[in-house]
C-alpha positions as CSV (number, residue, x, y, z in Angstrom):
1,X,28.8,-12.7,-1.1
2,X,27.0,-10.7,1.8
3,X,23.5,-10.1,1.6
4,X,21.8,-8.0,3.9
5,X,18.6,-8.2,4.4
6,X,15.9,-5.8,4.7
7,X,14.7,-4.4,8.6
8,X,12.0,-5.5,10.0
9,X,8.6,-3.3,8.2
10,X,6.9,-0.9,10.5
11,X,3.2,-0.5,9.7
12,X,2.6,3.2,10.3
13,X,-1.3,3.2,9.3
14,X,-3.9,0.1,9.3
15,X,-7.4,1.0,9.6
16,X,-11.1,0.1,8.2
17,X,-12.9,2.4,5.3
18,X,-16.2,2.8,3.5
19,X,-17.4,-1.2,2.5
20,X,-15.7,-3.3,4.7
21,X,-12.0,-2.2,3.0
22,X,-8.9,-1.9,5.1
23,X,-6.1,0.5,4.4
24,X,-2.7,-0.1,5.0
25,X,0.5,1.5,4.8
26,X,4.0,0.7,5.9
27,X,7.5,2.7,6.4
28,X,9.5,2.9,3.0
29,X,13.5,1.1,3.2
30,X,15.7,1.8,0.3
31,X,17.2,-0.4,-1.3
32,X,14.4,-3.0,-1.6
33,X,13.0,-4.7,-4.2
34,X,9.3,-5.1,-2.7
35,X,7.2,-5.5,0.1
36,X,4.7,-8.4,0.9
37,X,1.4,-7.9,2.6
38,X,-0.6,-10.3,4.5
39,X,-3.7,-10.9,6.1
40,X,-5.8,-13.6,8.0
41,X,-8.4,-14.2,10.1
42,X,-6.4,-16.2,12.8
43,X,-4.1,-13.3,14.8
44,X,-1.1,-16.5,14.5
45,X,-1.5,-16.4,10.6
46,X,-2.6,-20.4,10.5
47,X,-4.5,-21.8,7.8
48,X,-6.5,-19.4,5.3
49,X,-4.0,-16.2,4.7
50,X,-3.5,-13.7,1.8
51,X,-1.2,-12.1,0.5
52,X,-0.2,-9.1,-2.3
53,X,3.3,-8.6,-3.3
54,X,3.7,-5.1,-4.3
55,X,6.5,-3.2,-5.7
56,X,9.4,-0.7,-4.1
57,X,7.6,2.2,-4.3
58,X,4.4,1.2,-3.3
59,X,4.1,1.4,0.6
60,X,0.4,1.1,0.8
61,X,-2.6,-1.2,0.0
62,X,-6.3,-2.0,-0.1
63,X,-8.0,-5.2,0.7
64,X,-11.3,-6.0,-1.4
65,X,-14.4,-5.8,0.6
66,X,-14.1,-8.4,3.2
67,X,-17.2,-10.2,5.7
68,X,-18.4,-7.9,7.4
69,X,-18.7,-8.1,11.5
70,X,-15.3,-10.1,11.4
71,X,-11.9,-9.5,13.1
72,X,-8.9,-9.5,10.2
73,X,-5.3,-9.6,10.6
74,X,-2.7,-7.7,8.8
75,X,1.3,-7.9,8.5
76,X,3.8,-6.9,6.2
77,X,7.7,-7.3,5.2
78,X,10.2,-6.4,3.0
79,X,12.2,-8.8,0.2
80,X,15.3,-8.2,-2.0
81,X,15.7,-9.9,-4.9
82,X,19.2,-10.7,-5.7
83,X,21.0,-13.4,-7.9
84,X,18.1,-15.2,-8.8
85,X,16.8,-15.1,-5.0
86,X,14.5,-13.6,-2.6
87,X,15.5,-12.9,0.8
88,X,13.1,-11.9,3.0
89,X,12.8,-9.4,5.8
90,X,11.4,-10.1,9.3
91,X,7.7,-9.5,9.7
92,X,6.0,-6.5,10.6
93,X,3.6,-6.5,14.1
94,X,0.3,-7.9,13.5
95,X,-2.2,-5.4,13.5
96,X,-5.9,-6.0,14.1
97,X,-9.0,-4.4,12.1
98,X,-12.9,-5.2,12.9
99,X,-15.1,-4.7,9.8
100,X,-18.3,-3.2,9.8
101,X,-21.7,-4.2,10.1
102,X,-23.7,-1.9,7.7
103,X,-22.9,-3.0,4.1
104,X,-24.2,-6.0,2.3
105,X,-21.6,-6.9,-0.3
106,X,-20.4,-10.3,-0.4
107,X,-17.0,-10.8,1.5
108,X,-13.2,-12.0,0.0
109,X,-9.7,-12.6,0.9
110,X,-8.8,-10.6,-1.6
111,X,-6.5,-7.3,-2.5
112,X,-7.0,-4.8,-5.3
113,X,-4.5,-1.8,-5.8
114,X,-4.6,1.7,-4.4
């Protein structure tokens, strides 16, 4: 058996909203079974990292309010499921996102859905 594995993800939009929140959207593949989104604080993805596994169809995302004043890094990549495994695609580039100062809500590593 030959599995091919997805291309390497392209994120097409990554950028801050209202409360600290950061958008992102990546390039839609067929024929995949989901797409994995990252992000950290360290640009090399070391340590703390998060991540939200979302399905086919859904080529975007939104973190929760993170700290604010703080530089976040995001990534993405595609995955196929097949025979009971999950192969991964290669990682997207690592985009970079500076949060705002203004609001006062507490800060996470965390996603919610769009």
């Amino acid at each position: 058996q030959i599995v091919v594995k997805p291309a390497k993800t392209q994120i097409t939009k990554c950028k801050k909203t209202r409360d600290r929140n950061v958008y992102v959207k990546v390039k839609a593949q067929k024929n995949v079974s989901g797409i994995q989104f990252q992000l950290s604080r360290d640009k090399k993805f070391k340590g703390r990292k998060s991540s939200y596994y979302a399905g086919a169809t859904e080529t975007k995302a939104t973190t929760a309010t993170l700290k604010k004043n703080k530089t976040y890094y995001f990534r993405a990549r595609m995955y196929i499921d097949y025979g009971g495994k999950r192969y991964y695609g290669a990682w997207s580039q690592v985009k970079k996102v500076k949060t705002g100062k203004k609001s006062k809500l507490p800060g996470s590593y965390a996603w919610k859905a769009v």
